[in-house]
C-alpha positions as protocol buffer text, in pm:
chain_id: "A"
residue {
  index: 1
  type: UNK
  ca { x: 570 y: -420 z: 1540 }
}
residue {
  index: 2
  type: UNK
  ca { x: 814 y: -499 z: 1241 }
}
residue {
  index: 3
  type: UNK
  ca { x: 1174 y: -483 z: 1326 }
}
residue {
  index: 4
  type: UNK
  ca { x: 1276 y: -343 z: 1025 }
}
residue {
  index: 5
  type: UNK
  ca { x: 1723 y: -334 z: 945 }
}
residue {
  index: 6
  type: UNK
  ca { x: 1708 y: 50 z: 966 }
}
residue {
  index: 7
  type: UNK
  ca { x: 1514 y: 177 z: 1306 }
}
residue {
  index: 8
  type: UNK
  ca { x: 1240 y: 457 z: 1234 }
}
residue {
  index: 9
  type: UNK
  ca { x: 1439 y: 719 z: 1428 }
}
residue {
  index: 10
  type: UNK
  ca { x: 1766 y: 737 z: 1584 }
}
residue {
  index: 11
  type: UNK
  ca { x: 1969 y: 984 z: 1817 }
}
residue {
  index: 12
  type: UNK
  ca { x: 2334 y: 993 z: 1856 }
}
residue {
  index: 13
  type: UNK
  ca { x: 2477 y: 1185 z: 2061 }
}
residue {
  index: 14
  type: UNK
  ca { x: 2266 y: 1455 z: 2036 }
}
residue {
  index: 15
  type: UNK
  ca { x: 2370 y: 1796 z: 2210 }
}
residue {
  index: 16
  type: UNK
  ca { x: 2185 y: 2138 z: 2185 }
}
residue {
  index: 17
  type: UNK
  ca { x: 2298 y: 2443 z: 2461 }
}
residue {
  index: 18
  type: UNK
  ca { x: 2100 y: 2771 z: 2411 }
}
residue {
  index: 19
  type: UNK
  ca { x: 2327 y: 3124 z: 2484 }
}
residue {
  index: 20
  type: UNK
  ca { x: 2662 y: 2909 z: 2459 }
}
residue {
  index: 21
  type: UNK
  ca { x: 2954 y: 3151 z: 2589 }
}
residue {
  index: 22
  type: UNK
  ca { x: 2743 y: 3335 z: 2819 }
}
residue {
  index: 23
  type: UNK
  ca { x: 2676 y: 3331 z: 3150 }
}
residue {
  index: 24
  type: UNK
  ca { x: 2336 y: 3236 z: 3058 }
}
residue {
  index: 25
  type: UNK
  ca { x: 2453 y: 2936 z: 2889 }
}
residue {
  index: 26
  type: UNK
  ca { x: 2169 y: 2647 z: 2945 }
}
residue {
  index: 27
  type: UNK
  ca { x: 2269 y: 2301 z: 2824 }
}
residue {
  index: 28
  type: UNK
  ca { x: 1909 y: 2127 z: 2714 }
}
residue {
  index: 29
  type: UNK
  ca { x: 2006 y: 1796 z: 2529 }
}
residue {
  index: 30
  type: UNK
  ca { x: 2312 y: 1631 z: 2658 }
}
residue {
  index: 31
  type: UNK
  ca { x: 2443 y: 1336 z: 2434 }
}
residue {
  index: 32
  type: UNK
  ca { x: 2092 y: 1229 z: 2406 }
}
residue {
  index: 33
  type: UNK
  ca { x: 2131 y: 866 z: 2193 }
}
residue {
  index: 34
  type: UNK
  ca { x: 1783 y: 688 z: 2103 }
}
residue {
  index: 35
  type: UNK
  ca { x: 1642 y: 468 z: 1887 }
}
residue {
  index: 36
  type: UNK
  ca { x: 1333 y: 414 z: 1777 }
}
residue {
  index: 37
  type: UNK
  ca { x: 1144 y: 50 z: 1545 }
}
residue {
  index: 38
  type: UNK
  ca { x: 881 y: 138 z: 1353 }
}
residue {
  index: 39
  type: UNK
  ca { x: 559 y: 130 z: 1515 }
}
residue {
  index: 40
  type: UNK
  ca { x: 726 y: 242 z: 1852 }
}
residue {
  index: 41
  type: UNK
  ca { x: 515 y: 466 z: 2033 }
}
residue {
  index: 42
  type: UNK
  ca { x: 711 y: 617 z: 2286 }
}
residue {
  index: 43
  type: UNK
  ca { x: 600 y: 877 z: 2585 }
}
residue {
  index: 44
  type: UNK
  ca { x: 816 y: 1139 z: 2680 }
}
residue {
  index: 45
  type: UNK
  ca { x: 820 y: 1254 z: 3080 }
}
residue {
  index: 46
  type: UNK
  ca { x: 1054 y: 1470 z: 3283 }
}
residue {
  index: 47
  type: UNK
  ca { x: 1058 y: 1784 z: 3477 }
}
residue {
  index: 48
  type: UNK
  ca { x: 1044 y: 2129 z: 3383 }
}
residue {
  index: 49
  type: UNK
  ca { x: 1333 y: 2212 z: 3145 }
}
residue {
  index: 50
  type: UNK
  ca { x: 1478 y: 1870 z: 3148 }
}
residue {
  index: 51
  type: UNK
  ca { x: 1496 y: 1840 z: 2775 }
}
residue {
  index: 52
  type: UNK
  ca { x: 1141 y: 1673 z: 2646 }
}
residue {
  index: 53
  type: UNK
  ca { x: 1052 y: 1927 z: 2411 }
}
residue {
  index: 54
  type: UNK
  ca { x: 1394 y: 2021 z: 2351 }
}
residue {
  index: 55
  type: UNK
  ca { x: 1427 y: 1668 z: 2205 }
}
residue {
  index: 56
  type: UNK
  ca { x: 1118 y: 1699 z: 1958 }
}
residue {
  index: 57
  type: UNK
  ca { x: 1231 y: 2023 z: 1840 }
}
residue {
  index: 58
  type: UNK
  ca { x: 1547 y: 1905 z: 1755 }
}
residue {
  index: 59
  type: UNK
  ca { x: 1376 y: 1582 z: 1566 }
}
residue {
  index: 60
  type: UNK
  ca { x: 1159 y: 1822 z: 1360 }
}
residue {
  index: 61
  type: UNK
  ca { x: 1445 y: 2065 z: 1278 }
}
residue {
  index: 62
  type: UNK
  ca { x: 1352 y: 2415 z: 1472 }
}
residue {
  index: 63
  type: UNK
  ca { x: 1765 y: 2460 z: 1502 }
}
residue {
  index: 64
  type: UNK
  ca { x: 2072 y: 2339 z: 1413 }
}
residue {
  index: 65
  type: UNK
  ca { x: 2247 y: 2096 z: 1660 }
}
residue {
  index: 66
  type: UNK
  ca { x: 2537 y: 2174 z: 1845 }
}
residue {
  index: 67
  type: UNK
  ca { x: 2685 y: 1786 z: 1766 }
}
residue {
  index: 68
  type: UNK
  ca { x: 2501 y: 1424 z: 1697 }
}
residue {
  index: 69
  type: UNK
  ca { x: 2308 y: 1298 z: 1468 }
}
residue {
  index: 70
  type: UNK
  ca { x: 1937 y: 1249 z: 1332 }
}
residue {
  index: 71
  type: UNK
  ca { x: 1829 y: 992 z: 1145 }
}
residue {
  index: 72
  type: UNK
  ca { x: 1468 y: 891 z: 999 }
}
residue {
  index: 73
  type: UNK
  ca { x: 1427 y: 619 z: 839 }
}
residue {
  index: 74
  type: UNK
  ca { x: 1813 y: 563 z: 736 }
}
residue {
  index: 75
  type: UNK
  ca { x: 1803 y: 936 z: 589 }
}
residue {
  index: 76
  type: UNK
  ca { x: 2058 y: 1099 z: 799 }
}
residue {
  index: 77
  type: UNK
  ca { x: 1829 y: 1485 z: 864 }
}
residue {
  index: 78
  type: UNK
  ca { x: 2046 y: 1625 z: 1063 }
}
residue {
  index: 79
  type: UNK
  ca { x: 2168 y: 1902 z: 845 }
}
residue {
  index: 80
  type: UNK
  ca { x: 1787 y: 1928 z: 653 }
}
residue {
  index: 81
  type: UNK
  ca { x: 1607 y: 2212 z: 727 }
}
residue {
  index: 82
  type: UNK
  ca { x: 1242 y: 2235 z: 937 }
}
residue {
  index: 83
  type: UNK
  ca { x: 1066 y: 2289 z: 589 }
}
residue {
  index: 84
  type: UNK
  ca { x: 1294 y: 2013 z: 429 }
}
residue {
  index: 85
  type: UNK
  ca { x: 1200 y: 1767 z: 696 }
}
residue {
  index: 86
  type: UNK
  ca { x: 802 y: 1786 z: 690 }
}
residue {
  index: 87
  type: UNK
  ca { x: 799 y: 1554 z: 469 }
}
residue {
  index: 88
  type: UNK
  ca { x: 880 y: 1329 z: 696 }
}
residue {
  index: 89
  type: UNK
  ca { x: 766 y: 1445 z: 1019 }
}
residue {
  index: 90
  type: UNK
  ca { x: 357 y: 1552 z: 1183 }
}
residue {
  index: 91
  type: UNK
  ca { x: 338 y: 1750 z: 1439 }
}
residue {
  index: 92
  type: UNK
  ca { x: 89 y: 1850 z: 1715 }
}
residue {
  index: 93
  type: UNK
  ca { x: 158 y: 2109 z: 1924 }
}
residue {
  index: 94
  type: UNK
  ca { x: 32 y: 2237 z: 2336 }
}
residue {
  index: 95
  type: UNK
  ca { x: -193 y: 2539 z: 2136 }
}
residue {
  index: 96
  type: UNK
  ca { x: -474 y: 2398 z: 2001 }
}
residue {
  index: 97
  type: UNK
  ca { x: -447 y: 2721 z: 1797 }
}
residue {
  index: 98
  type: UNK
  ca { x: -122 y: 2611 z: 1632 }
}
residue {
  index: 99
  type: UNK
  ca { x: -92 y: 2382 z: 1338 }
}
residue {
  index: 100
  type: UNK
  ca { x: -428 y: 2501 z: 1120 }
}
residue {
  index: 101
  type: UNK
  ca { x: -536 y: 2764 z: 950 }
}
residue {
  index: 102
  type: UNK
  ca { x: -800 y: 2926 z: 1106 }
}
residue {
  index: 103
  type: UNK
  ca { x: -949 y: 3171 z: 837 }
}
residue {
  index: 104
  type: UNK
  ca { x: -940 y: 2912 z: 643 }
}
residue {
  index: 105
  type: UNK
  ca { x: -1254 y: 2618 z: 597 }
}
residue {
  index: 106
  type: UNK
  ca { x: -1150 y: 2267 z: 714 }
}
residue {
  index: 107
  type: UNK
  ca { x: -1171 y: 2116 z: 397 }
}
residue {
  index: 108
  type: UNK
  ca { x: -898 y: 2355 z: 345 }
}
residue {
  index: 109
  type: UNK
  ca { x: -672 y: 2279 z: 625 }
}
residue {
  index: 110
  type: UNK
  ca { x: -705 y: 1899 z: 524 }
}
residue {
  index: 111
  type: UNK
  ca { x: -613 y: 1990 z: 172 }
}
residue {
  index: 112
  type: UNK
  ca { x: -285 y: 2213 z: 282 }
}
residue {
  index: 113
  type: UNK
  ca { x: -195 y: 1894 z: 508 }
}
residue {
  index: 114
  type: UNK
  ca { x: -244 y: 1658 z: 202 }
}
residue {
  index: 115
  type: UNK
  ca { x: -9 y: 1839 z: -56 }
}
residue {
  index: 116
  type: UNK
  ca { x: 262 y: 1907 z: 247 }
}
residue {
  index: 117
  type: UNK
  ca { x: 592 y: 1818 z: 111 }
}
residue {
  index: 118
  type: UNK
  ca { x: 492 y: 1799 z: -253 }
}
residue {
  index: 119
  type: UNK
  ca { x: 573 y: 2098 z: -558 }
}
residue {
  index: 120
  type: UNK
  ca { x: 358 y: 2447 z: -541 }
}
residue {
  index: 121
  type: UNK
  ca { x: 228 y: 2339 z: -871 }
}
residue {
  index: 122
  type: UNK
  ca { x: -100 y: 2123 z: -765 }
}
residue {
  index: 123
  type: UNK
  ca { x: -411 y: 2302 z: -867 }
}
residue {
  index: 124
  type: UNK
  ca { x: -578 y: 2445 z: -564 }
}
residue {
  index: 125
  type: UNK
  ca { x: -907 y: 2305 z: -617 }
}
residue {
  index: 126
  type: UNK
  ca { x: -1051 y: 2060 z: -429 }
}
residue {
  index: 127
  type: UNK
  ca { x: -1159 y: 1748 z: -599 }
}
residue {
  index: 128
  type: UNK
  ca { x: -1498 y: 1585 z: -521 }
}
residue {
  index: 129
  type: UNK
  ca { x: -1289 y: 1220 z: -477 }
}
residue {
  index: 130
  type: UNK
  ca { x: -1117 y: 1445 z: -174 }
}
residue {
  index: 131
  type: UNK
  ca { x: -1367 y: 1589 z: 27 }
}
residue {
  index: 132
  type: UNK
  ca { x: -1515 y: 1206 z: 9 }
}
residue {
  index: 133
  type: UNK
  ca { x: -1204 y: 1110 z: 156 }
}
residue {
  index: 134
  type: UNK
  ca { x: -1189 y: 1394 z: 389 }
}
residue {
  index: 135
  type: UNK
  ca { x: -1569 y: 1321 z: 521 }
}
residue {
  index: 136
  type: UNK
  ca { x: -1488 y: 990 z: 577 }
}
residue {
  index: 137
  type: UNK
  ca { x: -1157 y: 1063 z: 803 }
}
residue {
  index: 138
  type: UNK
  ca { x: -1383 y: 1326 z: 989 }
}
residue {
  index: 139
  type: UNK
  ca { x: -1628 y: 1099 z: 1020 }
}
residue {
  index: 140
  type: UNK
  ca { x: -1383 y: 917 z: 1236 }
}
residue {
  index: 141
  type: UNK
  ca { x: -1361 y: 1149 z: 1481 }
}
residue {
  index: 142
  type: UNK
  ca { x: -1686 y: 1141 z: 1588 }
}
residue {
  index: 143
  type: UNK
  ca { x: -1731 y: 1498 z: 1666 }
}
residue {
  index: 144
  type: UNK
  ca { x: -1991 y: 1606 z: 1357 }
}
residue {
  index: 145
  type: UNK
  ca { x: -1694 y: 1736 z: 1174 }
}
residue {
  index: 146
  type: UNK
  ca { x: -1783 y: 1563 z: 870 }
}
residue {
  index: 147
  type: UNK
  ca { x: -2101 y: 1773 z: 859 }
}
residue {
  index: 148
  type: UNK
  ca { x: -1925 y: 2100 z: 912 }
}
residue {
  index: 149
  type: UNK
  ca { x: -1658 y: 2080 z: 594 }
}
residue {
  index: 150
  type: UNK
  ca { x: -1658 y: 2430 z: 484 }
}
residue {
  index: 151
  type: UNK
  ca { x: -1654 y: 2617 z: 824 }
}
residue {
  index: 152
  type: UNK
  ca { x: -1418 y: 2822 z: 932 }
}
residue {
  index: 153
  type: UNK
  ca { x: -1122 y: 2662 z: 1161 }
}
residue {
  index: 154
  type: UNK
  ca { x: -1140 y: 2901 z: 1397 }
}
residue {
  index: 155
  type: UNK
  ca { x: -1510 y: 2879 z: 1516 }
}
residue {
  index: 156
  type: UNK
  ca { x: -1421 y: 2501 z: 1615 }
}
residue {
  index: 157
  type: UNK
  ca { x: -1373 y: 2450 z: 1982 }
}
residue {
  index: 158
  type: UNK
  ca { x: -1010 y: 2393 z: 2121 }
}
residue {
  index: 159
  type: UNK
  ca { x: -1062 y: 2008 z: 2124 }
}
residue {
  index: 160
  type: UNK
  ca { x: -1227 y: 1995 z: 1805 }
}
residue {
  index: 161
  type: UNK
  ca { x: -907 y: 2187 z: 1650 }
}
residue {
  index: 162
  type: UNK
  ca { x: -710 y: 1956 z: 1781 }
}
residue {
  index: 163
  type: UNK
  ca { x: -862 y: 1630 z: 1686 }
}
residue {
  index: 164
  type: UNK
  ca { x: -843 y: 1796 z: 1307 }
}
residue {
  index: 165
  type: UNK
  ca { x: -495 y: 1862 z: 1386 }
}
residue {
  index: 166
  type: UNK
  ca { x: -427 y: 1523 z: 1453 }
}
residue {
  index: 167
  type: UNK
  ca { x: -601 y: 1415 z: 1168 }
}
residue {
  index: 168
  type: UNK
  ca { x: -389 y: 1673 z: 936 }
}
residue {
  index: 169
  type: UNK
  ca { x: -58 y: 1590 z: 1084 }
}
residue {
  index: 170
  type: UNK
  ca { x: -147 y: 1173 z: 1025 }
}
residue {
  index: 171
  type: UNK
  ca { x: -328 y: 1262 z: 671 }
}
residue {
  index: 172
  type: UNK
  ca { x: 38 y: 1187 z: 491 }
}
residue {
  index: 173
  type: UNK
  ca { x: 121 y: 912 z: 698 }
}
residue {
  index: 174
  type: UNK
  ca { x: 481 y: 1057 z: 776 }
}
residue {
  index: 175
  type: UNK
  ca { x: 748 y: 873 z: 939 }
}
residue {
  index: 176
  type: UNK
  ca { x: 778 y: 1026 z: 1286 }
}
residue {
  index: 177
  type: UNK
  ca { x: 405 y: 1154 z: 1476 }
}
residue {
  index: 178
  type: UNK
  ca { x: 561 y: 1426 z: 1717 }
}
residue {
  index: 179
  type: UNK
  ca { x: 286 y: 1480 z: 1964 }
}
residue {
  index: 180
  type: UNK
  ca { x: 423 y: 1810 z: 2216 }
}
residue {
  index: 181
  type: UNK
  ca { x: 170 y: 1806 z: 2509 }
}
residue {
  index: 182
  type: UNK
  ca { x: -85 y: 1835 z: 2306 }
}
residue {
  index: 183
  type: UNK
  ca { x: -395 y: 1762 z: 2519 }
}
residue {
  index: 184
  type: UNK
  ca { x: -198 y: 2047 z: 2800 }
}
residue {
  index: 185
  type: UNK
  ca { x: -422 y: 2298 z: 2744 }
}
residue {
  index: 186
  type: UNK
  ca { x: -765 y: 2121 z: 2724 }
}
residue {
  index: 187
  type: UNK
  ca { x: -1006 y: 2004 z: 2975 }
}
residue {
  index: 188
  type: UNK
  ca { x: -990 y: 1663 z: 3115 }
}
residue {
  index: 189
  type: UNK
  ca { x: -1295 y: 1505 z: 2933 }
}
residue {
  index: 190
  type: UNK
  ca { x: -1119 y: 1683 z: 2563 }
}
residue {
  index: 191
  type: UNK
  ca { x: -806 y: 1563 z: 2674 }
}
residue {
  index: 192
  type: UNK
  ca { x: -884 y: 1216 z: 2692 }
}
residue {
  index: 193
  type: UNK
  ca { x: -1102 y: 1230 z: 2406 }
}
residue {
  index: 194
  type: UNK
  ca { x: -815 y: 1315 z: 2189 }
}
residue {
  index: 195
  type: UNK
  ca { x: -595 y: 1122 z: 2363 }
}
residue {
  index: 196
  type: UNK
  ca { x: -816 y: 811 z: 2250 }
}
residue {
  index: 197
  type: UNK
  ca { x: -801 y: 956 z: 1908 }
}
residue {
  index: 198
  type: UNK
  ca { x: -411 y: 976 z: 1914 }
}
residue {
  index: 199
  type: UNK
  ca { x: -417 y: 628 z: 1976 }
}
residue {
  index: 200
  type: UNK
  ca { x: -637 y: 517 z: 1710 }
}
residue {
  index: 201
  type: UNK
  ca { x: -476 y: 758 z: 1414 }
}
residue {
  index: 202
  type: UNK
  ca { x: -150 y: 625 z: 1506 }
}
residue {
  index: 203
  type: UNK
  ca { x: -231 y: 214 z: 1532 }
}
residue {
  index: 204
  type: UNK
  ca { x: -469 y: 263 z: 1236 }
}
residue {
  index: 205
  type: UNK
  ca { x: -197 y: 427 z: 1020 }
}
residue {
  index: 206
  type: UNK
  ca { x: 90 y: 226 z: 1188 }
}
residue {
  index: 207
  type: UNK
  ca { x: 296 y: 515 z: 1282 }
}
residue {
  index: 208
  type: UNK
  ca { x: 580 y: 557 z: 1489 }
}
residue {
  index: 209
  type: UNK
  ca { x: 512 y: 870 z: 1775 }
}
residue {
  index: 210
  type: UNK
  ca { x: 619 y: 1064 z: 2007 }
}
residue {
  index: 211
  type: UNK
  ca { x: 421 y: 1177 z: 2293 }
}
residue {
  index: 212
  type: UNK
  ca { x: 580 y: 1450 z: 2560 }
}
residue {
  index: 213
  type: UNK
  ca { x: 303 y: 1474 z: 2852 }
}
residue {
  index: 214
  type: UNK
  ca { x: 336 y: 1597 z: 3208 }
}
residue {
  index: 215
  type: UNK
  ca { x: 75 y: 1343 z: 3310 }
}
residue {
  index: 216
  type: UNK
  ca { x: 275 y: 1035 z: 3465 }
}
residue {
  index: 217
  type: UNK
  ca { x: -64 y: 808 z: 3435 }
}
residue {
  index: 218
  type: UNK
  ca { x: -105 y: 899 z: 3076 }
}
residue {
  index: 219
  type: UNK
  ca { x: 242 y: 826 z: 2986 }
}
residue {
  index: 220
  type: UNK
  ca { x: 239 y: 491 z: 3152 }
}
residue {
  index: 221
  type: UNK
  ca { x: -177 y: 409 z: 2985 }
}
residue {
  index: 222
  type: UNK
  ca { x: -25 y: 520 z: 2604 }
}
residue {
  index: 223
  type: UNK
  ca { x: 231 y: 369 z: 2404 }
}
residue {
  index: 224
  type: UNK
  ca { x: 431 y: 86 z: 2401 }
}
residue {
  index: 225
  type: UNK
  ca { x: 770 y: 213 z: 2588 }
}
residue {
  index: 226
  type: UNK
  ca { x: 843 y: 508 z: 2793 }
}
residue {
  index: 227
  type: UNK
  ca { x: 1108 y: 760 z: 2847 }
}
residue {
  index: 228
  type: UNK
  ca { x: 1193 y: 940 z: 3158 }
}
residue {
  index: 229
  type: UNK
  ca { x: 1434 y: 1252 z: 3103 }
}
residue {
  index: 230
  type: UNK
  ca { x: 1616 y: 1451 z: 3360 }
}
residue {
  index: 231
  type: UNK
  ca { x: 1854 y: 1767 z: 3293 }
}
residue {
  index: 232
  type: UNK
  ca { x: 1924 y: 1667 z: 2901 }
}
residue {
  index: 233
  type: UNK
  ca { x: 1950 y: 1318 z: 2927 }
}
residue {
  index: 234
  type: UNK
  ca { x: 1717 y: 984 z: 2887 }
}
residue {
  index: 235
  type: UNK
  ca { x: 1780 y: 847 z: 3253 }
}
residue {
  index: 236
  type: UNK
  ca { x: 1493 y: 570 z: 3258 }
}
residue {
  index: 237
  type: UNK
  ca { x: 1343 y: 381 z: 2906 }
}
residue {
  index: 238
  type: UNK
  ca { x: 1095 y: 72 z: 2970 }
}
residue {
  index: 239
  type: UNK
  ca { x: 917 y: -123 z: 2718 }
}
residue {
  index: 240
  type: UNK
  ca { x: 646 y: -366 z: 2722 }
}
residue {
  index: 241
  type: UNK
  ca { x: 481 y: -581 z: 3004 }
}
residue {
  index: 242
  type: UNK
  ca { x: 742 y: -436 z: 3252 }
}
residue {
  index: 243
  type: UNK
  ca { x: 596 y: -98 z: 3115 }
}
residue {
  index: 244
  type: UNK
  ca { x: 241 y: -195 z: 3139 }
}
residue {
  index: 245
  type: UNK
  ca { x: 264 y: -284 z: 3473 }
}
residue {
  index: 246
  type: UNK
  ca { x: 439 y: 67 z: 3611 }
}
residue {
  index: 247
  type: UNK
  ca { x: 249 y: 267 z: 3878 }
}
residue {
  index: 248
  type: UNK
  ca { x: 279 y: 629 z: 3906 }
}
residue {
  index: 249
  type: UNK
  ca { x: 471 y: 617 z: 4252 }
}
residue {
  index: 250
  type: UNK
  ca { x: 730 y: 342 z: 4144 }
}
residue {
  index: 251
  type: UNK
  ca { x: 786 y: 589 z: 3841 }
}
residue {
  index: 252
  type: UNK
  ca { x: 839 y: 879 z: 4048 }
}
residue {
  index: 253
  type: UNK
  ca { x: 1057 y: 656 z: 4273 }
}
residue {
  index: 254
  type: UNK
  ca { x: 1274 y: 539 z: 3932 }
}
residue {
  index: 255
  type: UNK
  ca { x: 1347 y: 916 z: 3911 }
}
residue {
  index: 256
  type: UNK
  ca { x: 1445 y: 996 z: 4254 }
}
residue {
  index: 257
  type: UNK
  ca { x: 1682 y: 652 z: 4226 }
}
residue {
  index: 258
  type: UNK
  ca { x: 1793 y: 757 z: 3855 }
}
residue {
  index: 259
  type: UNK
  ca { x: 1855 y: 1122 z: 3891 }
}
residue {
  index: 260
  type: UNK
  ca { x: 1959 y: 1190 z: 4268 }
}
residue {
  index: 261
  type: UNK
  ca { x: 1645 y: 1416 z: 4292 }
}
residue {
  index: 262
  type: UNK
  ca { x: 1315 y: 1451 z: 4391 }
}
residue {
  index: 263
  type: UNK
  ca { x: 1044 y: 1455 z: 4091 }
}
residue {
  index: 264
  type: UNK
  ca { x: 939 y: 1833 z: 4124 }
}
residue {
  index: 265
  type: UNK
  ca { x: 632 y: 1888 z: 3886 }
}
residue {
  index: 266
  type: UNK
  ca { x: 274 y: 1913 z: 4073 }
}
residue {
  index: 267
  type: UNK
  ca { x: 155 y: 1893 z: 3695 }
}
residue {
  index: 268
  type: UNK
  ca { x: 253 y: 1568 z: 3667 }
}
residue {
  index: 269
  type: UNK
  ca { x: 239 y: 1392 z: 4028 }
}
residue {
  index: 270
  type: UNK
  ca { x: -168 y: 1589 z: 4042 }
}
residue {
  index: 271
  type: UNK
  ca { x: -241 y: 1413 z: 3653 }
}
């Protein structure tokens, strides 16, 4: 991991309420501060409504912040649109249905994901030196992909859609992966199917990530550092060996002793 002068990400101060004024006035992020080296791959647990996706859509640009700052890469975004800011940021989201185009063929989706960020102009052909390159990043998945080019998105299975997700939102290499639960809604065996292919897309491509997950054994297995949140705010971050060597009840134990509360998610404490 190269400790480069300007970390990957940071987060100062960041504050977002939703339905300020009113009585139902809900404060999500609450002076978050983070930062983030390149090659950092961070997980992301907490309760219900304690701020984890909050956090990513703030990163990614969904709203404007109520005060902080966001910076990628020493490029202060915090005033960039979502649209402006995809250049710099993939995405996976909890619906496998989310992030492709499912009318349209695979090669298709790939090709959308590789000309992300760049002018209209580009011809919309695909070129036989892509779909090459586009077999051979399928092929990587190991789920036949490769074979299936010009199908349809949307007759893939749920896991299958997300893998090519994956593989759409890493095609660019962009500066900050922002995975959002995105094994959630699939079944155990897809889940940690594409949880082994996060892990390879992002080391292979030396990205930095993101990973929000209510499963407290798959935040502590992934990444290199972890972050516990808790009503808006980081209240626990571990790196490394001390990291590695976490069990799921000392974590839940680090929130009760961090936040004054017990950790209420059966998601989680059942993953």
């Amino acid at each position: 991991m190269s400790n480069t002068q300007n970390p990957m990400l940071t987060l100062e101060n960041v504050r977002k309420a939703f339905n300020r004024g009113t009585i139902n006035e809900k404060v999500a992020l609450n002076g978050v501060d983070l930062k983030l080296n390149e090659g950092d791959f961070v997980t992301i647990i907490g309760g219900n409504g304690a701020g984890k996706s909050t956090m990513l859509n703030a990163i990614a640009g969904v709203w404007p912040l109520d005060d902080g700052t966001i910076t990628v890469d020493g490029v202060d975004v915090t005033k960039l649109h979502e649209h402006k800011r995809a250049k710099y940021i993939g995405r996976v989201f909890q619906d496998p249905m989310t992030g492709t185009a499912a009318n349209m063929e695979i090669q298709e989706n790939l090709a959308i994901a590789a000309r992300r960020g760049k002018g209209r102009t580009l011809a919309w052909g695909i070129k036989s030196e892509e779909k090459k390159k586009y077999r051979e990043l399928l092929a990587m998945l190991e789920l036949g992909l490769e074979d299936r080019m010009s199908a349809k998105v949307g007759l893939l299975s749920g896991g299958q859609r997300q893998a090519l997700t994956l593989l759409m939102a890493t095609l660019m290499q962009p500066k900050i992966l922002l995975l959002d639960e995105h094994t959630a809604a699939l079944d155990p065996k897809t889940a940690a199917k594409v949880l082994e292919l996060s892990d390879m897309l992002i080391e292979k491509n030396g990205l930095t990530a993101m990973m929000v997950t209510h499963n407290m054994n798959d935040a502590i297995t992934h990444g290199n550092r972890l972050i516990m949140m808790n009503e808006g705010k980081i209240i626990f971050d571990v790196s490394g060996e001390e990291k590695k060597k976490l069990t799921v009840p000392e974590l839940i134990k680090k929130f009760s002793d961090a936040s004054g509360q017990e950790f209420a998610n059966d998601r989680a404490l059942l993953g």
